[in-house]
C-alpha positions in Angstrom: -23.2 -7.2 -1.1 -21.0 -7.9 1.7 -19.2 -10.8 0.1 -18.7 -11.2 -3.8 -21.4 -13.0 -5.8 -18.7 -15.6 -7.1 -15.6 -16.8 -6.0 -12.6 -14.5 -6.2 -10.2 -15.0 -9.3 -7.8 -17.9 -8.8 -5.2 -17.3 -11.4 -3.0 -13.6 -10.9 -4.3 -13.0 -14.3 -7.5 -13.2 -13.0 -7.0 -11.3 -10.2 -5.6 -8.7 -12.1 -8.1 -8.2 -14.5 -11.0 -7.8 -12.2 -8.7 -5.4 -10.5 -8.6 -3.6 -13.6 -12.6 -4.1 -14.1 -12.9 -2.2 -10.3 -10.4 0.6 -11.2 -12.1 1.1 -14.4 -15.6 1.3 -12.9 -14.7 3.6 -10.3 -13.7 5.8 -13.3 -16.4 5.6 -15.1 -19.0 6.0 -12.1 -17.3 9.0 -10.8 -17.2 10.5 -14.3 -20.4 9.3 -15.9 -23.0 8.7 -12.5 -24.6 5.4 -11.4 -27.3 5.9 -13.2 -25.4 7.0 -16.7 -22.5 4.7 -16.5 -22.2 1.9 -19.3 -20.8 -1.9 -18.9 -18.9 -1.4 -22.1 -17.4 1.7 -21.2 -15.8 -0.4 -18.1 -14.6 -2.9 -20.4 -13.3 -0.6 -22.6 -11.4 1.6 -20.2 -10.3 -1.6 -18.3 -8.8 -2.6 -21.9 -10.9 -6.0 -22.0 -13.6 -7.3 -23.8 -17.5 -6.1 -22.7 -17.4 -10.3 -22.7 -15.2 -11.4 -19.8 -17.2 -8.2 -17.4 -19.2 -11.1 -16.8 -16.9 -13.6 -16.3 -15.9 -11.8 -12.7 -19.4 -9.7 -12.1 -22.7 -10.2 -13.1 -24.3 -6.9 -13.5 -23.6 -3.2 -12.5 -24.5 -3.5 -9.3 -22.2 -5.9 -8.5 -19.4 -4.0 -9.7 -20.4 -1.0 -8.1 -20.4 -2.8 -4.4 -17.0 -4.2 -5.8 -16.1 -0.4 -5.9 -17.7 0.6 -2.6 -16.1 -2.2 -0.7 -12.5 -0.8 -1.9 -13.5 2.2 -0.3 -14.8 0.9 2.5 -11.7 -0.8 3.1 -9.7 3.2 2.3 -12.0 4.5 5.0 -12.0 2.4 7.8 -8.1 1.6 7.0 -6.9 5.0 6.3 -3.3 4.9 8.1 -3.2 5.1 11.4 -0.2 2.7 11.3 1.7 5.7 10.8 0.7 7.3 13.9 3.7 6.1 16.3 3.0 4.8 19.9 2.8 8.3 21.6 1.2 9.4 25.2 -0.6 12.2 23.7 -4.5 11.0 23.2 -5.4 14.1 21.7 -2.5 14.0 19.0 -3.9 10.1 18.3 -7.6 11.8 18.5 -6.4 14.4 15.9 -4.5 12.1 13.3 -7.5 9.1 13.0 -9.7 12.6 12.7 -7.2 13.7 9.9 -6.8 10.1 8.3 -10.6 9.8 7.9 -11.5 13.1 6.7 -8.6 12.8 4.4 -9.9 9.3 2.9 -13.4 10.4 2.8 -12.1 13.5 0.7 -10.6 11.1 -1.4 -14.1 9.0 -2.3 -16.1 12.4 -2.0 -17.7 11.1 -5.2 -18.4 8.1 -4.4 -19.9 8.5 -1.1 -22.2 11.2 -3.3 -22.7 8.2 -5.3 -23.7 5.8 -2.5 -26.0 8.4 -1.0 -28.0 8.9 -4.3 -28.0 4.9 -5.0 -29.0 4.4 -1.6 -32.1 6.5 -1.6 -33.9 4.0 -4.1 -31.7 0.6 -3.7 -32.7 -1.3 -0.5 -29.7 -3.3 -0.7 -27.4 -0.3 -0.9 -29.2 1.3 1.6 -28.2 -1.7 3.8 -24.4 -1.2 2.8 -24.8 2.2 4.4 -26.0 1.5 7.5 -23.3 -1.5 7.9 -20.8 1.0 6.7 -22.1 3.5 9.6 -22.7 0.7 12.1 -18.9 -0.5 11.6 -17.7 3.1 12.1 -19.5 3.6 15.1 -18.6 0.4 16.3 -15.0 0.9 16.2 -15.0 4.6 17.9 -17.2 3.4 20.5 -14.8 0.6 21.6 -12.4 3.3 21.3 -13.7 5.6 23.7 -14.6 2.9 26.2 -10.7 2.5 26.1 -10.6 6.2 27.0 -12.6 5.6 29.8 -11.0 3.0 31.3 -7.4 4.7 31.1 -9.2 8.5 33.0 -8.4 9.9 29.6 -12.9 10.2 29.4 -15.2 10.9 31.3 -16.5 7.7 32.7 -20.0 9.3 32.8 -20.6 8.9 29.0 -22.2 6.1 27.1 -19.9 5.0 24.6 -22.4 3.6 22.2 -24.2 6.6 22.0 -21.5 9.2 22.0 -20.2 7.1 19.1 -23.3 7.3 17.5 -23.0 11.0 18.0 -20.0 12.3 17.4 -19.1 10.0 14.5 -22.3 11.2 12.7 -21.1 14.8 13.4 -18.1 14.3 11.6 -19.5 11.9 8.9 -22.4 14.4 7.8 -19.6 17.7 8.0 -17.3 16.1 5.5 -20.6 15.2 3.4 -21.6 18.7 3.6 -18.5 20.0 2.8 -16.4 17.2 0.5 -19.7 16.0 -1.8 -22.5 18.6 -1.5 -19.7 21.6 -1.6 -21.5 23.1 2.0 -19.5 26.0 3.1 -19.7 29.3 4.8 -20.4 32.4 2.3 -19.4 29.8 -0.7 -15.7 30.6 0.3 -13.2 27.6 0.5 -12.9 25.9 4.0 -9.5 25.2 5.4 -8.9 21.1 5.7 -6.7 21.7 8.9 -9.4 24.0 10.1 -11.7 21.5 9.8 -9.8 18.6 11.2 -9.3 21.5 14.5 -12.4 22.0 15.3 -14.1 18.1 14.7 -11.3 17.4 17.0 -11.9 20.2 19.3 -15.7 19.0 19.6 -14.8 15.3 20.1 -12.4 16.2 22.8 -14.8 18.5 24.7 -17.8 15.7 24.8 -16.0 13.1 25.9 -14.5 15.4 29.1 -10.8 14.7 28.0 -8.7 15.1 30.5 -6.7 18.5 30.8 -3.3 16.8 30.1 -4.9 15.6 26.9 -6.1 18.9 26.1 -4.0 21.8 27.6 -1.8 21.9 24.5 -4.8 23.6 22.5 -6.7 25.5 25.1 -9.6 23.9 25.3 -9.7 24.1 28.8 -8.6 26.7 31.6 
Protein backbone atom coordinates (compact mmCIF):
# COMPACT_ATOMS: atom_id res chain seq x y z
CA UNK A 1 0.00 0.00 0.00
CA UNK A 2 2.82 2.36 0.29
CA UNK A 3 3.64 2.45 -3.35
CA UNK A 4 1.03 1.93 -6.31
CA UNK A 5 0.37 -1.56 -7.52
CA UNK A 6 1.40 -0.44 -11.14
CA UNK A 7 3.28 2.06 -12.65
CA UNK A 8 2.03 5.57 -12.57
CA UNK A 9 0.22 6.88 -15.82
CA UNK A 10 2.82 8.02 -18.46
CA UNK A 11 0.74 10.04 -20.81
CA UNK A 12 -1.11 13.60 -19.06
CA UNK A 13 -4.19 11.98 -20.15
CA UNK A 14 -3.44 9.28 -18.15
CA UNK A 15 -2.55 11.00 -15.34
CA UNK A 16 -5.52 12.87 -15.43
CA UNK A 17 -7.89 10.38 -15.57
CA UNK A 18 -6.68 8.42 -12.64
CA UNK A 19 -6.75 11.71 -10.98
CA UNK A 20 -10.22 11.86 -11.79
CA UNK A 21 -10.65 8.04 -10.70
CA UNK A 22 -9.13 9.30 -6.99
CA UNK A 23 -11.36 12.41 -6.70
CA UNK A 24 -14.19 10.48 -7.69
CA UNK A 25 -13.59 7.70 -5.10
CA UNK A 26 -13.07 9.93 -2.37
CA UNK A 27 -16.59 11.09 -3.26
CA UNK A 28 -18.15 8.16 -3.39
CA UNK A 29 -16.39 6.66 -0.06
CA UNK A 30 -17.21 9.60 2.01
CA UNK A 31 -20.80 9.55 0.77
CA UNK A 32 -21.57 5.87 0.33
CA UNK A 33 -18.92 4.07 3.19
CA UNK A 34 -16.09 1.54 2.44
CA UNK A 35 -18.07 -1.02 2.73
CA UNK A 36 -21.25 0.35 0.46
CA UNK A 37 -19.28 2.07 -2.12
CA UNK A 38 -19.55 0.67 -5.92
CA UNK A 39 -16.64 0.53 -8.66
CA UNK A 40 -19.18 1.71 -11.19
CA UNK A 41 -20.35 4.45 -9.24
CA UNK A 42 -16.43 5.79 -9.35
CA UNK A 43 -16.39 5.34 -12.96
CA UNK A 44 -19.42 6.93 -13.35
CA UNK A 45 -18.90 10.01 -11.23
CA UNK A 46 -15.22 10.13 -12.64
CA UNK A 47 -17.16 10.39 -16.16
CA UNK A 48 -15.26 7.17 -17.56
CA UNK A 49 -16.04 3.85 -18.41
CA UNK A 50 -16.40 1.02 -15.29
CA UNK A 51 -13.71 -0.57 -18.00
CA UNK A 52 -10.59 1.61 -17.84
CA UNK A 53 -11.02 1.59 -13.48
CA UNK A 54 -8.94 -1.24 -14.07
CA UNK A 55 -6.67 0.01 -16.36
CA UNK A 56 -4.99 2.29 -13.38
CA UNK A 57 -6.27 0.18 -10.14
CA UNK A 58 -7.07 -3.23 -9.64
CA UNK A 59 -9.65 -3.47 -7.09
CA UNK A 60 -11.26 -1.10 -4.32
CA UNK A 61 -8.74 -1.41 -2.10
CA UNK A 62 -6.33 -0.14 -4.25
CA UNK A 63 -8.17 2.88 -4.89
CA UNK A 64 -8.96 3.50 -1.56
CA UNK A 65 -5.10 3.62 -0.44
CA UNK A 66 -4.88 5.74 -3.67
CA UNK A 67 -7.26 8.08 -1.68
CA UNK A 68 -5.62 7.68 1.73
CA UNK A 69 -2.20 8.43 0.40
CA UNK A 70 -3.62 11.92 -0.95
CA UNK A 71 -4.47 12.60 2.35
CA UNK A 72 -1.70 11.49 3.89
CA UNK A 73 0.18 13.78 1.81
CA UNK A 74 -2.74 16.92 3.05
CA UNK A 75 -1.80 15.93 6.52
CA UNK A 76 1.62 15.76 6.94
CA UNK A 77 1.98 18.76 4.22
CA UNK A 78 -0.61 20.95 5.48
CA UNK A 79 1.20 24.59 5.04
CA UNK A 80 3.55 25.37 7.11
CA UNK A 81 5.40 27.09 4.24
CA UNK A 82 3.28 29.89 5.05
CA UNK A 83 4.43 30.24 8.50
CA UNK A 84 7.29 32.96 7.86
CA UNK A 85 10.77 32.67 9.54
CA UNK A 86 9.81 34.15 13.02
CA UNK A 87 11.65 33.89 16.68
CA UNK A 88 8.45 33.15 18.32
CA UNK A 89 8.46 29.06 18.91
CA UNK A 90 5.23 29.12 20.34
CA UNK A 91 3.57 31.09 17.38
CA UNK A 92 5.39 28.16 15.03
CA UNK A 93 4.04 25.63 17.84
CA UNK A 94 0.61 27.09 17.43
CA UNK A 95 0.32 27.38 13.48
CA UNK A 96 1.69 23.44 12.64
CA UNK A 97 -1.00 22.80 15.62
CA UNK A 98 -3.54 24.88 13.56
CA UNK A 99 -2.41 23.49 10.01
CA UNK A 100 -2.98 19.85 11.27
CA UNK A 101 -6.09 20.11 12.97
CA UNK A 102 -7.31 22.13 10.11
CA UNK A 103 -6.30 19.21 7.49
CA UNK A 104 -7.48 16.57 9.65
CA UNK A 105 -10.93 18.49 9.81
CA UNK A 106 -10.80 18.46 6.28
CA UNK A 107 -10.47 14.33 5.91
CA UNK A 108 -12.65 13.94 9.17
CA UNK A 109 -14.38 11.24 6.95
CA UNK A 110 -11.91 9.68 5.82
CA UNK A 111 -9.84 9.14 8.75
CA UNK A 112 -13.44 7.67 10.18
CA UNK A 113 -13.11 5.59 7.17
CA UNK A 114 -9.53 4.34 7.80
CA UNK A 115 -10.34 3.63 11.45
CA UNK A 116 -13.36 1.32 10.58
CA UNK A 117 -11.33 -0.35 7.52
CA UNK A 118 -8.54 -0.75 9.73
CA UNK A 119 -10.20 -2.67 12.43
CA UNK A 120 -10.65 -5.81 10.06
CA UNK A 121 -7.89 -5.07 7.10
CA UNK A 122 -4.45 -6.08 8.29
CA UNK A 123 -2.99 -4.14 5.55
CA UNK A 124 -4.74 -0.95 6.39
CA UNK A 125 -4.13 -1.47 9.74
CA UNK A 126 -0.39 -1.26 8.77
CA UNK A 127 -1.11 2.17 6.82
CA UNK A 128 -2.19 3.47 10.23
CA UNK A 129 0.52 2.72 12.17
CA UNK A 130 3.05 4.09 9.31
CA UNK A 131 0.78 7.08 9.17
CA UNK A 132 1.21 7.48 13.08
CA UNK A 133 4.91 6.38 13.13
CA UNK A 134 5.69 9.16 10.39
CA UNK A 135 3.83 11.77 12.56
CA UNK A 136 5.50 10.96 15.53
CA UNK A 137 8.69 10.76 13.81
CA UNK A 138 8.66 14.22 12.46
CA UNK A 139 7.52 16.02 15.98
CA UNK A 140 10.00 14.11 17.75
CA UNK A 141 12.96 15.41 15.55
CA UNK A 142 11.22 18.59 16.13
CA UNK A 143 11.34 18.73 19.68
CA UNK A 144 14.93 17.49 19.87
CA UNK A 145 15.52 20.71 17.82
CA UNK A 146 13.81 22.45 20.79
CA UNK A 147 16.10 21.02 23.03
CA UNK A 148 19.06 21.75 21.55
CA UNK A 149 18.18 25.64 20.95
CA UNK A 150 16.99 25.90 25.35
CA UNK A 151 13.56 26.47 23.85
CA UNK A 152 12.77 22.50 25.93
CA UNK A 153 13.51 21.13 28.47
CA UNK A 154 16.54 18.97 27.84
CA UNK A 155 15.13 16.51 30.43
CA UNK A 156 12.43 15.04 28.08
CA UNK A 157 12.69 12.11 25.74
CA UNK A 158 11.79 13.18 22.55
CA UNK A 159 10.61 9.90 21.20
CA UNK A 160 8.34 9.39 23.75
CA UNK A 161 6.96 12.87 24.31
CA UNK A 162 6.20 12.55 20.63
CA UNK A 163 4.57 9.52 21.02
CA UNK A 164 2.57 11.33 23.68
CA UNK A 165 1.59 14.46 22.86
CA UNK A 166 1.02 13.68 19.16
CA UNK A 167 -1.45 10.97 20.22
CA UNK A 168 -3.17 13.58 22.49
CA UNK A 169 -3.82 15.72 19.73
CA UNK A 170 -4.47 12.94 17.07
CA UNK A 171 -7.27 11.07 19.28
CA UNK A 172 -8.95 14.90 20.29
CA UNK A 173 -9.55 15.81 16.70
CA UNK A 174 -10.87 12.11 16.24
CA UNK A 175 -13.09 12.60 19.08
CA UNK A 176 -14.17 15.71 18.11
CA UNK A 177 -13.93 16.03 13.97
CA UNK A 178 -15.21 12.12 13.18
CA UNK A 179 -17.01 10.63 16.24
CA UNK A 180 -18.71 14.36 16.97
CA UNK A 181 -17.14 14.08 20.94
CA UNK A 182 -17.99 17.18 22.62
CA UNK A 183 -18.93 18.72 25.96
CA UNK A 184 -22.89 18.80 26.72
CA UNK A 185 -23.35 17.99 22.75
CA UNK A 186 -22.68 21.83 22.23
CA UNK A 187 -20.28 22.97 19.34
CA UNK A 188 -16.55 23.32 20.33
CA UNK A 189 -14.68 26.36 19.30
CA UNK A 190 -11.71 25.37 16.49
CA UNK A 191 -9.49 28.27 17.98
CA UNK A 192 -10.35 26.93 21.31
CA UNK A 193 -9.20 23.89 20.51
CA UNK A 194 -6.06 24.73 18.64
CA UNK A 195 -5.40 27.05 22.42
CA UNK A 196 -5.44 24.59 24.56
CA UNK A 197 -3.51 21.41 22.41
CA UNK A 198 -1.08 24.11 22.13
CA UNK A 199 -1.20 25.23 25.68
CA UNK A 200 -0.64 21.36 26.72
CA UNK A 201 2.27 20.81 24.28
CA UNK A 202 3.96 23.88 25.41
CA UNK A 203 3.67 23.03 29.21
CA UNK A 204 5.15 19.29 28.71
CA UNK A 205 7.96 20.15 26.92
CA UNK A 206 9.02 22.98 29.77
CA UNK A 207 9.00 25.86 27.02
CA UNK A 208 10.88 28.45 27.98
CA UNK A 209 9.06 31.60 29.47
CA UNK A 210 10.02 33.80 26.52
CA UNK A 211 8.24 31.28 24.40
CA UNK A 212 5.37 31.36 26.60
CA UNK A 213 4.86 34.63 28.52
CA UNK A 214 2.70 35.95 25.67
CA UNK A 215 -0.26 33.60 26.86
CA UNK A 216 0.33 33.15 30.50
CA UNK A 217 1.12 29.97 30.78
CA UNK A 218 3.64 30.70 33.16
CA UNK A 219 4.17 33.29 36.21
Amino acid sequence: MAAPARPLPATVRGARTRAALVAAARRVFERDGYLDAKLTDIAKVAGCATGSFYTYFTNKEEIFAAVLEQAQQDMMHPGMGRVSDTDDPYAVLEASNRAYLEAYRRNAKLMGLLEQVAQVDPEFRAFRSRRADAFIARNAAGIADLQERGIAGADVDPQLASRALSGMVSRLAYGIFVAGEVPDGAGVDFDAIVDTVTRLWANALNMNSDSTRAIGTCP
